[in-house]
One Martini backbone bead per residue (centre of mass of N, CA, C, O) as a GRO file, in nm:
protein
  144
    1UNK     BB    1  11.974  12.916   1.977
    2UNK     BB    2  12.240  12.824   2.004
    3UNK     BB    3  12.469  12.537   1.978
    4UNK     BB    4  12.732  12.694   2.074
    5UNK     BB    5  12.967  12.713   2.345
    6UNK     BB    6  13.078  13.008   2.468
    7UNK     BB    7  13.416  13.104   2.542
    8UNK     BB    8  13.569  13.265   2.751
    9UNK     BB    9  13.879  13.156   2.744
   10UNK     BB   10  14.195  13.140   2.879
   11UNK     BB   11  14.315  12.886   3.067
   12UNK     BB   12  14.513  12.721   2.921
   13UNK     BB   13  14.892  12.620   2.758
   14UNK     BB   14  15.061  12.373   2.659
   15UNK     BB   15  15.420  12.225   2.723
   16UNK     BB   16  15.709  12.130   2.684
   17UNK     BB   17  15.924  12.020   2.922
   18UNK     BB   18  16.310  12.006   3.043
   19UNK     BB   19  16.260  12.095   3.342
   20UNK     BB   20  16.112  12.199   3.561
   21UNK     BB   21  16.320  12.347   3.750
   22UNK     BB   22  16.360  12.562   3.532
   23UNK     BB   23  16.083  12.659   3.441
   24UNK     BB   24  16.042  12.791   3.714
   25UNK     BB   25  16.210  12.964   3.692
   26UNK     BB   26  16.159  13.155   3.454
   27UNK     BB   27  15.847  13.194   3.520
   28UNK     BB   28  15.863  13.288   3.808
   29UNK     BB   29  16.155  13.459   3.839
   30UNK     BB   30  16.173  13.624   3.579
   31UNK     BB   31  15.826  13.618   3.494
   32UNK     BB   32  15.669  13.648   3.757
   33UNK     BB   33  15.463  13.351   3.753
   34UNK     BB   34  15.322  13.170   3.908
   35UNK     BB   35  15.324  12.861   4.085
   36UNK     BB   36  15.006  12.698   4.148
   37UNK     BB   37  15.045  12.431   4.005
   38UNK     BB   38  15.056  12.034   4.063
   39UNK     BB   39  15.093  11.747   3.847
   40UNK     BB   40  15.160  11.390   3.950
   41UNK     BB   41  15.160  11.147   3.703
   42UNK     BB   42  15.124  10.812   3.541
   43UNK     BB   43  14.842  10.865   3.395
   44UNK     BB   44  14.674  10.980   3.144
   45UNK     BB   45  14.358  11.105   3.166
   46UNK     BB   46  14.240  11.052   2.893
   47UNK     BB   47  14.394  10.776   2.795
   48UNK     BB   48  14.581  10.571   2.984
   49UNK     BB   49  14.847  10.633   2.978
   50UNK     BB   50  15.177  10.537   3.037
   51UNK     BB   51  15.321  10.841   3.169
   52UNK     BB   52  15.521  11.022   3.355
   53UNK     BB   53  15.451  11.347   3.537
   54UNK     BB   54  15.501  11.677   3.521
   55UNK     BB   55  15.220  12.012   3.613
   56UNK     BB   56  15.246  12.282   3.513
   57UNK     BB   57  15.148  12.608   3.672
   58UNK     BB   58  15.134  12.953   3.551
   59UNK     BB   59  14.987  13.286   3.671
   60UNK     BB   60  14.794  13.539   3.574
   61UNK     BB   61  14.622  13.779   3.600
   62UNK     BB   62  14.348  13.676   3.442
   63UNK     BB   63  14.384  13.332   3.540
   64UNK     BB   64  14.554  13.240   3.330
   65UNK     BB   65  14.767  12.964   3.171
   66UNK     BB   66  15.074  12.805   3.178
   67UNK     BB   67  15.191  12.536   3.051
   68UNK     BB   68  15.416  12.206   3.181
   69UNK     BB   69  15.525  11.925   3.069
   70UNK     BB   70  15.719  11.684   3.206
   71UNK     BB   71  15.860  11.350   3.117
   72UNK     BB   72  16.178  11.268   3.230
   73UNK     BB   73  16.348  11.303   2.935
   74UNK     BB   74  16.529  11.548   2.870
   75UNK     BB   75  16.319  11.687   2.644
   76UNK     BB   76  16.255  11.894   2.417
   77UNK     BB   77  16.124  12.052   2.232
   78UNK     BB   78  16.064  12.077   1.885
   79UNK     BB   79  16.084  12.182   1.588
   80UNK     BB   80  15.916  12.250   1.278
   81UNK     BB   81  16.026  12.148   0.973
   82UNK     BB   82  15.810  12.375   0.793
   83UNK     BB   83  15.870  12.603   1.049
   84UNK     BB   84  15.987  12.887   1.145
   85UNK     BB   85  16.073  12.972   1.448
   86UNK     BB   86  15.894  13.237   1.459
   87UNK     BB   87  15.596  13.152   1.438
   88UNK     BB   88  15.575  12.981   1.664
   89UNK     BB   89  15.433  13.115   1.954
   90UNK     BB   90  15.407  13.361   2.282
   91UNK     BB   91  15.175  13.608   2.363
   92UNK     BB   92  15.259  13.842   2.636
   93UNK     BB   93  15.058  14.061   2.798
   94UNK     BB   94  15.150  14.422   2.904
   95UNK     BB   95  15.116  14.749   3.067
   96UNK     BB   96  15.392  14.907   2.982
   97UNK     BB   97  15.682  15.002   2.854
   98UNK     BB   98  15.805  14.962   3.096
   99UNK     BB   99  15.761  14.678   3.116
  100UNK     BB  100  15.897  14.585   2.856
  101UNK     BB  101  16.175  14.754   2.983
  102UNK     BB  102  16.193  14.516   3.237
  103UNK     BB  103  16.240  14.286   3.106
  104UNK     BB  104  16.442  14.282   2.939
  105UNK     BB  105  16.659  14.356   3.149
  106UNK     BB  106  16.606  14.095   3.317
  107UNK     BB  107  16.676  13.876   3.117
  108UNK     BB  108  16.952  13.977   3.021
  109UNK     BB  109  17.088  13.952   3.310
  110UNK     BB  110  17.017  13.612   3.273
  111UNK     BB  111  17.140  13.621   2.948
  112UNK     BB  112  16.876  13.602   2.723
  113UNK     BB  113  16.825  13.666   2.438
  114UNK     BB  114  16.700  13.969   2.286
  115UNK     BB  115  16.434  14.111   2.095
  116UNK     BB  116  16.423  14.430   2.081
  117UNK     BB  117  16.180  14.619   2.006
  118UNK     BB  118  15.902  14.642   1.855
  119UNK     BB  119  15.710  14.752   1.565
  120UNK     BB  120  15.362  14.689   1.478
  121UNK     BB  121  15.178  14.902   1.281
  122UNK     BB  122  15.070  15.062   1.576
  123UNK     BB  123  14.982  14.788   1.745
  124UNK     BB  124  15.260  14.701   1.886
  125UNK     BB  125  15.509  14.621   2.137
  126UNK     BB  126  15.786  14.362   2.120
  127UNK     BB  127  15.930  14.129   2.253
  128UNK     BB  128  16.172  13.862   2.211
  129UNK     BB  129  16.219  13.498   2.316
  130UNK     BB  130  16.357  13.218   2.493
  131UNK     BB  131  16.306  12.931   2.616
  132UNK     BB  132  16.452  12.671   2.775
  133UNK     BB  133  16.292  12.460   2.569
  134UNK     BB  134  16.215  12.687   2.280
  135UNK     BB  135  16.041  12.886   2.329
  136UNK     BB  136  15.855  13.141   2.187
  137UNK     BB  137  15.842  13.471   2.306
  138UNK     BB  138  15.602  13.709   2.380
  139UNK     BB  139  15.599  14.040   2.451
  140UNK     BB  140  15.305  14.295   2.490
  141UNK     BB  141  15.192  14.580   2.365
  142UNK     BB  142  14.943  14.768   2.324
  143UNK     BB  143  14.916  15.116   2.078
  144UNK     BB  144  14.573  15.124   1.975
   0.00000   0.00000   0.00000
C-alpha cells in the first residue's frame, strides 16, 4: 500500500486580487464563472495573522475553483522579476472552437486585448490575456 494520499484533482487556485468586485465582473460577467462562495474575515486561518481580506471563489464546470483574495489595499499582484509576463500563467480548459472565438469575441468587445488563437503543434488551440489584476490566462482547447 502506499504511503501517499491520493490527489484526486484541483479544488482551487488562489491568487491576489485589487478589487473584488472588478474581479467578480471579470470572472462571473465576462468569462462567465459563477461566484459561488465568499468568504470575509480578519485572520487568516492557518496563521493567526490579523490581515482583513474578501475570498472569493469562482466555479468551473467540473467543480474546481479559482480563487481571490481582496486583501483591502488596492494592490495587484506583481509580476516576478526573474520571470517574463508570458511564463507563470492560468490555463482554462474549454470544450470546441466555438467556444474559444466567443470568448475572444466576448472579451475584444469589453476592451480586453486578446493574443491568438495560437496552435501549440497540435496540441492545443489557445487565446491568452491578462485579468484586471495583472494575471495571465490562457483558455484552450486541446487539439488532439
Amino acid at each position: 500500500m502506499s504511503s501517499f494520499v491520493p490527489v484526486h484533482g484541483l479544488h482551487h487556485v488562489a491568487y491576489r486580487c485589487r478589487d473584488a468586485e472588478e474581479t467578480r465582473h471579470f470572472y462571473e460577467d465576462l468569462l462567465g464563472l459563477p461566484l459561488v462562495h465568499v468568504v470575509r474575515e480578519d485572520h487568516v486561518g492557518s496563521t493567526g495573522e490579523y490581515c482583513p481580506f474578501i475570498h472569493l471563489f469562482f466555479e468551473m464546470t467540473d467543480g474546481s475553483s479559482v480563487a481571490f483574495f481582496d486583501l483591502g489595499d488596492n494592490q495587484a499582484v506583481e509580476p516576478w522579476p526573474n520571470t517574463p509576463r508570458w511564463v507563470n500563467h492560468l490555463a482554462l480548459r474549454v470544450g470546441s472552437e466555438a467556444e474559444v472565438d466567443e470568448a475572444k469575441r466576448r472579451l475584444e468587445a469589453a476592451g480586453v486585448e486578446v493574443l491568438g488563437p495560437a496552435l501549440h503543434g497540435g496540441f492545443v488551440r489557445s487565446i491568452y490575456f491578462f485579468d484586471p489584476n495583472g494575471i495571465r490566462l490562457e483558455l484552450t482547447l486541446t487539439t488532439s
